[in-house]
C-alpha positions in Angstrom: 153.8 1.4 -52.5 153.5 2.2 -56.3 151.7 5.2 -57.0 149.9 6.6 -60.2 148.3 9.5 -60.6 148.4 11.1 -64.1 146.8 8.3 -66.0 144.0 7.9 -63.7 143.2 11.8 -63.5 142.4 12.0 -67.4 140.4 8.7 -67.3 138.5 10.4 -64.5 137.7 13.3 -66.3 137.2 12.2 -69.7 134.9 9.5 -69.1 133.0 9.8 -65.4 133.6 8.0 -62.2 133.2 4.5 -62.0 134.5 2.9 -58.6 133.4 -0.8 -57.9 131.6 -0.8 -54.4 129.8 -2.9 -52.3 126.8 -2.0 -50.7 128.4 -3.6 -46.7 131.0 -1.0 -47.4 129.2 2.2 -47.5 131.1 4.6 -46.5 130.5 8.0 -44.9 131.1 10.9 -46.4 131.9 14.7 -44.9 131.5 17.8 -47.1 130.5 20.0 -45.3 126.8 20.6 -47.2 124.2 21.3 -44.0 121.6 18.9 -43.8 118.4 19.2 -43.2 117.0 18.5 -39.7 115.1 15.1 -39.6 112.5 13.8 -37.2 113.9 10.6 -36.3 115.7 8.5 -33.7 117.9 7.1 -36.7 118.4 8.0 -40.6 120.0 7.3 -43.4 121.0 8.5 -46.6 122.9 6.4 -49.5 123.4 6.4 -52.7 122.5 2.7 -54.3 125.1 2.8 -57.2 128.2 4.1 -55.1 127.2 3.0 -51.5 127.9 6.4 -50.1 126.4 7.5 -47.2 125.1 11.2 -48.3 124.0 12.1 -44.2 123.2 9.9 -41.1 122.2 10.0 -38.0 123.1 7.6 -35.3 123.1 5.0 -38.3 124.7 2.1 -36.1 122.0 2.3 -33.7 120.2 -1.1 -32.7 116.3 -0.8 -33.4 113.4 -2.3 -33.5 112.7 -3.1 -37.6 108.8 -3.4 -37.5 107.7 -4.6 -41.0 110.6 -3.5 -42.5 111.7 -6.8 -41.4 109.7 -8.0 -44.7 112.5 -6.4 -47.0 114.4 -9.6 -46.3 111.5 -12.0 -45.9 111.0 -10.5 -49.6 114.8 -11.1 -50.7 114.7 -15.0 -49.4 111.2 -15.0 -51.9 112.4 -13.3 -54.5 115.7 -15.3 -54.3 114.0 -18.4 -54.3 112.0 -17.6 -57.7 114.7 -16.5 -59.2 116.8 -19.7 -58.1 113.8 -21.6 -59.8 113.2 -23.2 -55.9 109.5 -22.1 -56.2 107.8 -20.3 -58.7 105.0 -17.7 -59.0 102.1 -20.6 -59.7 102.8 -22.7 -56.7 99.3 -23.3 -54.4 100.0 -22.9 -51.2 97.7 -24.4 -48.0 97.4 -21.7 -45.4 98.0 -23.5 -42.3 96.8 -22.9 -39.1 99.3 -20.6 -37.8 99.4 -18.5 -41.0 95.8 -17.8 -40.8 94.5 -14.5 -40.7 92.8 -14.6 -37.4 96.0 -15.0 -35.5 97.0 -11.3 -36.3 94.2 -9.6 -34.6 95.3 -5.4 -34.9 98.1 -5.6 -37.1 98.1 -5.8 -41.1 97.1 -8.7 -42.5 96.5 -10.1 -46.1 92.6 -11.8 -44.7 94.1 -15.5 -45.2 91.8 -18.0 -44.7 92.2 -21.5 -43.0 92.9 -24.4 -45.6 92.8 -21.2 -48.2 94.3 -22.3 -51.7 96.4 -18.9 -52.7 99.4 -18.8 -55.0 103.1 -17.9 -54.5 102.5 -14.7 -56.3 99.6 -13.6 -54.3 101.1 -14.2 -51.5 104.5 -12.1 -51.8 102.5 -9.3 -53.2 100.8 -9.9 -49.6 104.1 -9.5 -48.0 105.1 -6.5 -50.0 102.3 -4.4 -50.7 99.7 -4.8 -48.1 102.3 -6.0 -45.2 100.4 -9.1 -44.5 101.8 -10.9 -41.7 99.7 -13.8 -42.3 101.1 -13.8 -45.7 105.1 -14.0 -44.2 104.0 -16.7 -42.5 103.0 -18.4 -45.6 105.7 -18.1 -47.3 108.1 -19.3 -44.5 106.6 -22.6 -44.8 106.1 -23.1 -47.9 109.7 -22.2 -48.7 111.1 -23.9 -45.7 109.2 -26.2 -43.9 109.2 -24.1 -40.9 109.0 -20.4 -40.0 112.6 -21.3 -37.6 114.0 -23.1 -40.4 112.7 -19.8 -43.1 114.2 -17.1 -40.6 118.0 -18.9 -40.5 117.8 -18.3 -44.0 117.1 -14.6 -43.5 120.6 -14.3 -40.8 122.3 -16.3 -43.5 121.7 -13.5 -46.0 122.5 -11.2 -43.2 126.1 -12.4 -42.5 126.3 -12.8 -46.8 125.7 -8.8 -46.7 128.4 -8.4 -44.0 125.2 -6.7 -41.7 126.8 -6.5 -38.5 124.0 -4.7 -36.3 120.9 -7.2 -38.1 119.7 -10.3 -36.2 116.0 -11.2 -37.3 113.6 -13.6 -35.1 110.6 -13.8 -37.1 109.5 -12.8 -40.8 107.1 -10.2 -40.2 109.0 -8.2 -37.9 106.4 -7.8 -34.7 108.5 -6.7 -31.7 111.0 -9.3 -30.1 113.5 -8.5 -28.0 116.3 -10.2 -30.2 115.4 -8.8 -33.4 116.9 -5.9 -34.5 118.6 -3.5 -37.3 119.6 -0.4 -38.4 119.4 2.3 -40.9 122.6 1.6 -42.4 121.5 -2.0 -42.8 118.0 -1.6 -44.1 119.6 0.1 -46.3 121.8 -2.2 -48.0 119.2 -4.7 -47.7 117.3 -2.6 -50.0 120.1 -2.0 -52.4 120.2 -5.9 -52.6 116.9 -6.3 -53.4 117.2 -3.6 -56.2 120.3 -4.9 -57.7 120.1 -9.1 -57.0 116.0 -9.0 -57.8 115.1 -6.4 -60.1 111.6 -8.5 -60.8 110.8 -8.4 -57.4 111.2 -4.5 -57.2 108.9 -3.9 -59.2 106.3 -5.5 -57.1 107.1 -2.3 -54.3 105.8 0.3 -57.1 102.6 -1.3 -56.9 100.1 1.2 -55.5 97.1 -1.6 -54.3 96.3 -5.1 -54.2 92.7 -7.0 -54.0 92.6 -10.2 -52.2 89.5 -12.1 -51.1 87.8 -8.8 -52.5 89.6 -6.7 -50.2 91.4 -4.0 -51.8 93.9 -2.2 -49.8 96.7 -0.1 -50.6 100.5 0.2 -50.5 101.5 1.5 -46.9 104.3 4.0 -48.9 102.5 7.1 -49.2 105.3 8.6 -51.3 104.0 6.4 -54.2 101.3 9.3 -54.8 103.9 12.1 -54.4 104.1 13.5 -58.2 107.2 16.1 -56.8 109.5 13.1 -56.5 110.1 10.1 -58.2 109.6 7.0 -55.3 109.2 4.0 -57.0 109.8 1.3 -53.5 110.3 0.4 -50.7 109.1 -0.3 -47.3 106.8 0.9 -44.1 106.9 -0.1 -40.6 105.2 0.9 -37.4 105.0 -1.0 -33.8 103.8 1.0 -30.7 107.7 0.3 -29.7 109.6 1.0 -32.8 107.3 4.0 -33.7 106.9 4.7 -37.8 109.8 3.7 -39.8 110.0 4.1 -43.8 112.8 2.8 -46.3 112.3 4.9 -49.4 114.1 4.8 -53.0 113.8 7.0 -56.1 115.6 8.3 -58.8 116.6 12.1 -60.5 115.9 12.6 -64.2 119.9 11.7 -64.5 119.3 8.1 -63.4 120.6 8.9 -60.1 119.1 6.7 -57.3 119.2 7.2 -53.5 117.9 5.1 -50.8 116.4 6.7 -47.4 115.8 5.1 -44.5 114.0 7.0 -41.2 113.7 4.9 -38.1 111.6 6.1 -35.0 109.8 8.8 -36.5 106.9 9.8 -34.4 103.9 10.0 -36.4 102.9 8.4 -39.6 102.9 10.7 -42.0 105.9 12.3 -40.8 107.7 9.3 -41.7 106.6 10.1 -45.6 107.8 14.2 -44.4 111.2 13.4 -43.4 112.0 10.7 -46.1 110.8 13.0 -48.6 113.3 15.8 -47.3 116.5 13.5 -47.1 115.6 12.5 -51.2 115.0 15.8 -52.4 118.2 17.5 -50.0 120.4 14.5 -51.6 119.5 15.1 -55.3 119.9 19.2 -55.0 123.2 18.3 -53.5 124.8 15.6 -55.2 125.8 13.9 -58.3 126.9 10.3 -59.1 129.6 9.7 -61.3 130.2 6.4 -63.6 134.3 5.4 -63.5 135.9 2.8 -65.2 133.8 0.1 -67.1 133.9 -3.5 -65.7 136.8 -5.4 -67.2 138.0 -1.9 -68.5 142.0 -2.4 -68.2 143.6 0.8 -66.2 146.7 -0.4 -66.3 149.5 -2.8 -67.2 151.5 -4.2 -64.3 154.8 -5.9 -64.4 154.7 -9.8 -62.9 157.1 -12.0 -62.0 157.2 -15.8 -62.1 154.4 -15.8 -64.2 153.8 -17.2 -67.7 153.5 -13.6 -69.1 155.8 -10.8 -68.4 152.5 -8.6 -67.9 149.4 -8.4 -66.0 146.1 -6.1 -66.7 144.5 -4.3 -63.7 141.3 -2.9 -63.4 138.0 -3.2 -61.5 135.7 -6.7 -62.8 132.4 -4.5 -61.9 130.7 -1.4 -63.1 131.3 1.1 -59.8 130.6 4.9 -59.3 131.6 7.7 -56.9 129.2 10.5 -56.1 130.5 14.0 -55.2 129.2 17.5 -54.6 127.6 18.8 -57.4 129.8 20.6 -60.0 133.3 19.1 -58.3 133.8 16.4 -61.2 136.7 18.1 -62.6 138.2 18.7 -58.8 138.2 14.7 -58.6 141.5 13.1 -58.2 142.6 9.4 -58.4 145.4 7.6 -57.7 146.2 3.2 -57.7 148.9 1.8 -55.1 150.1 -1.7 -55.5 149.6 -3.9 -52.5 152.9 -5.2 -53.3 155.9 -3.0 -55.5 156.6 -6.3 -57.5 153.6 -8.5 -58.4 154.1 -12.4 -58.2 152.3 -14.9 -60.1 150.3 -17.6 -59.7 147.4 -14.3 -59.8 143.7 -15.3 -60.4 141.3 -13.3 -62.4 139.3 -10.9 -59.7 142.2 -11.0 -57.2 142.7 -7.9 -55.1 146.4 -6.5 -56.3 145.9 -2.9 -54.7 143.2 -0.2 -54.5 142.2 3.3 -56.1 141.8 6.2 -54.0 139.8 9.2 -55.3 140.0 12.4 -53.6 139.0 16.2 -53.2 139.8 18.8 -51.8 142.8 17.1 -50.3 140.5 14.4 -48.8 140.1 10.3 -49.5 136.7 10.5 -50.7 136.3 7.0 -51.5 138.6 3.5 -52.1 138.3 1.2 -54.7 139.9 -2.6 -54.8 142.4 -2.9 -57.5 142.2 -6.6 -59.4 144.2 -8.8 -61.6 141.7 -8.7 -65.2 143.3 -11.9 -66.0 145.4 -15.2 -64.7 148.6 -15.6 -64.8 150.0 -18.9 -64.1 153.7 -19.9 -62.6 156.0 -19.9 -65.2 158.6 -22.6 -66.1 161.8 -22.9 -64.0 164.4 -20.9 -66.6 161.8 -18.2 -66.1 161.6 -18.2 -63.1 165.1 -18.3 -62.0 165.8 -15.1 -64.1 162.7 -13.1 -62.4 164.6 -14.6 -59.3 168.0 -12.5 -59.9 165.9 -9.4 -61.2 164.5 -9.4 -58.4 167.4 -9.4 -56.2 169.4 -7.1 -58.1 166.4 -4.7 -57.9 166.3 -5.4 -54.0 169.4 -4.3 -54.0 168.6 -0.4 -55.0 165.2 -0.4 -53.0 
C-alpha cells in the first residue's frame, strides 16, 4: 500500500478539513468528552456535514417511529416536486379513507370528504401539523395507492443503505412491522436537508391554518431563542412514547442533527434534544477538507492513454473534531493498488484517506480518479508491460 503523509498534513492545516462522506456511513466517534445523561430508550447525535456520530445510545435499536415516520412520507413528496412528478398547485379529492374522521384521537389536518385541497396544503399538513389524514392524501395522489406510496418509501430506504428501517404505512401509527432507529432517522433527515432544501424550509414553519383551524408546529424547540432549531420532526404513540428528530446550527454554520426515541414525557423530549445540541456545539467543531474536484495528488498509471492520473474527492466533505485539535489532525492516502491500471473512470474509488489524532483513525475518506483514462494503444502498452515486470521484480 502507498502511503502519503506530508502533502496531505499541510493541506489539512492550511485550508480546513474536507472529507467526502455519506450520511449511511456515519461513523462513531470516541474521544473521550463525557456526555450528558439523556432520558431516552435510544439517541443520537450527528453531525449533517461529516456524518459523525458525536454520542449515541443504543443507536441500532429497532423502535417504533411514530410520526417521525412522516420524515420520509415528506422526502417521497418533496422528491416528487422537485422531480416535476406533481407540483405545489395540484387539487387533490380527499377520498374516503383519507378523510379526517377516520383518525379519531390522533393528529389530523380536519380533511373533509370530497374536500378540494392542494398539494401544498397538504404536505404542510404532513409536516407541520402531522396530519395523518393528510399522508394519506398524498399517498394517493402520488401513487395510486397508500401500498403502492409506502414501497416507494423502502425503496428510498435501501437507496440510503438504512439497514434497521422497514416502513408499513405513511403516517407511522403503530404496526408491528414498521420500525427504525436513531441512527436512521437521522440520516433520513440529513437527506431531506441536503436532497430537498425547499422542502426544509417547510419544518421552520411555526403554525398552519386549514379549514380555519390554526394549529401549531409539534417542535417546541422552534420557540427556544437559546438555540438555533430550525426543523425537524415529533412523534408520540402510547407504545413508542415521545420521540423528537431535531436540527440546528452554531453561528460558525455548524449543523447537528439529534434524534431522542422513547422519551417519557413530552416535553422532555424538547429537554433532552436540547441538551444533546447544546453538549455537541460546546464540544465540537467541523472542519471543511479538500474542495470537490480539488486534485490531491498526481498518480502514476499504466496502460492508459496518459502517463498520469489526478486523485482527489468529486464532493465537498468535512471531518469534525474536538474543539481546538485542528492543528493535531493528521492525514494520510493509501492506494488500493501500488500501480494503477487504466481503463479508470471519473469518480472511481482508487484508495482512501485516513485522518487521525491522537494516534487514532478518526475518520476515512474514498480516494477517486478526478478524470478518465482510457486503454492506451498496444506499443504503449507493451512498454508499461515490461515496467511493470522489471519493477515486480524489486517489490
Amino acid at each position: 500500500m502507498l502511503k502519503q503523509s506530508a502533502k496531505l498534513k499541510k493541506i489539512v492545516l492550511c485550508s480546513g478539513l474536507m472529507a467526502a462522506s455519506t450520511f449511511a456511513a456515519s461513523e462513531d466517534i470516541q474521544y473521550g468528552i463525557a456526555v450528558p445523561e439523556v432520558n431516552a430508550q435510544t439517541y443520537v447525535l450527528m453531525d449533517y456535514n461529516s456524518g459523525a456520530v458525536l454520542a449515541s445510545l443504543n443507536p441500532d435499536q429497532r423502535q417504533y417511529p411514530a410520526s417521525l415516520t412522516k420524515m420520509m412520507t415528506s422526502y417521497v413528496v418533496g422528491a416528487a416536486l422537485k422531480q416535476g412528478k406533481i407540483h405545489n398547485e395540484d387539487m387533490v379529492t380527499i377520498s374516503e379513507s383519507a378523510w379526517g374522521r377516520n383518525f379519531p384521537d390522533s393528529s389530523k389536518m380536519f380533511l373533509n370528504l370530497n374536500q378540494q385541497v392542494s398539494v401544498g396544503d397538504l404536505n404542510k399538513g404532513i409536516i407541520i401539523v402531522s396530519g395523518n389524514d393528510a399522508c394519506v392524501a398524498v399517498a394517493e395522489h402520488i401513487s395510486g395507492t397508500v401500498a403502492n406510496f409506502v414501497d416507494t418509501m423502502n425503496k428510498y430506504v435501501q437507496q440510503f443503505g438504512l439497514k434497521n428501517t422497514n416502513f408499513t404505512t405513511p403516517h407511522g401509527l403503530d404496526d408491528p412491522n414498521q420500525y427504525s432507529t436513531a441512527r436512521d432517522m437521522a440520516i433520513i433527515g440529513a437527506h431531506i436537508i441536503r436532497d430537498l432544501p425547499e422542502e426544509y424550509k417547510i419544518y421552520a414553519e411555526k403554525d398552519f391554518t386549514f379549514n380555519k383551524i390554526k394549529q401549531p408546529n409539534r417542535n417546541g424547540l422552534l420557540w427556544d431563542k437559546t438555540i438555533n432549531v430550525d426543523g425537524m420532526k415529533t412523534g408520540h404513540t402510547s407504545q413508542a412514547g415521545y420521540n423528537l428528530v431535531a436540527s440546528a446550527t452554531s453561528p460558525n454554520n455548524m449543523r447537528l442533527i439529534s434524534v431522542v426515541m422513547g422519551v417519557p414525557t413530552y416535553k422532555g423530549r424538547e429537554i433532552e434534544s436540547k441538551k444533546l445540541l447544546q453538549w455537541g456545539f460546546a464540544n465540537f467543531e467541523t472542519l471543511k477538507t479538500y474542495k470537490a474536484n480539488e486534485e490531491i495528488s498526481k498518480q502514476s498509471v499504466y496502460y492508459g492513454d496518459k502517463g498520469e492520473v489526478k486523485v482527489g474527492v468529486l464532493q465537498d466533505g468535512f471531518i469534525t473534531v474536538p474543539k481546538g485539535k485542528q492543528t493535531d489532525l493528521k492525514a494520510r492516502y493509501e492506494l488500493d493498488n501500488k500501480y494503477l491500471q487504466a481503463p479508470l473512470a471519473k469518480g472511481q474509488v482508487v484508495g482512501k484517506i485516513v485522518y487521525q489524532l491522537d494516534g487514532k483513525d478518526v475518520a476515512t475518506v474514498n480516494l477517486q480518479a478526478l478524470e478518465d483514462v482510457q486503454e492506451g494503444g498496444f506499443l504503449g502498452k507493451g512498454w508499461d508491460w515490461l515496467v511493470l515486470t522489471v519493477k515486480g521484480l524489486f517489490d
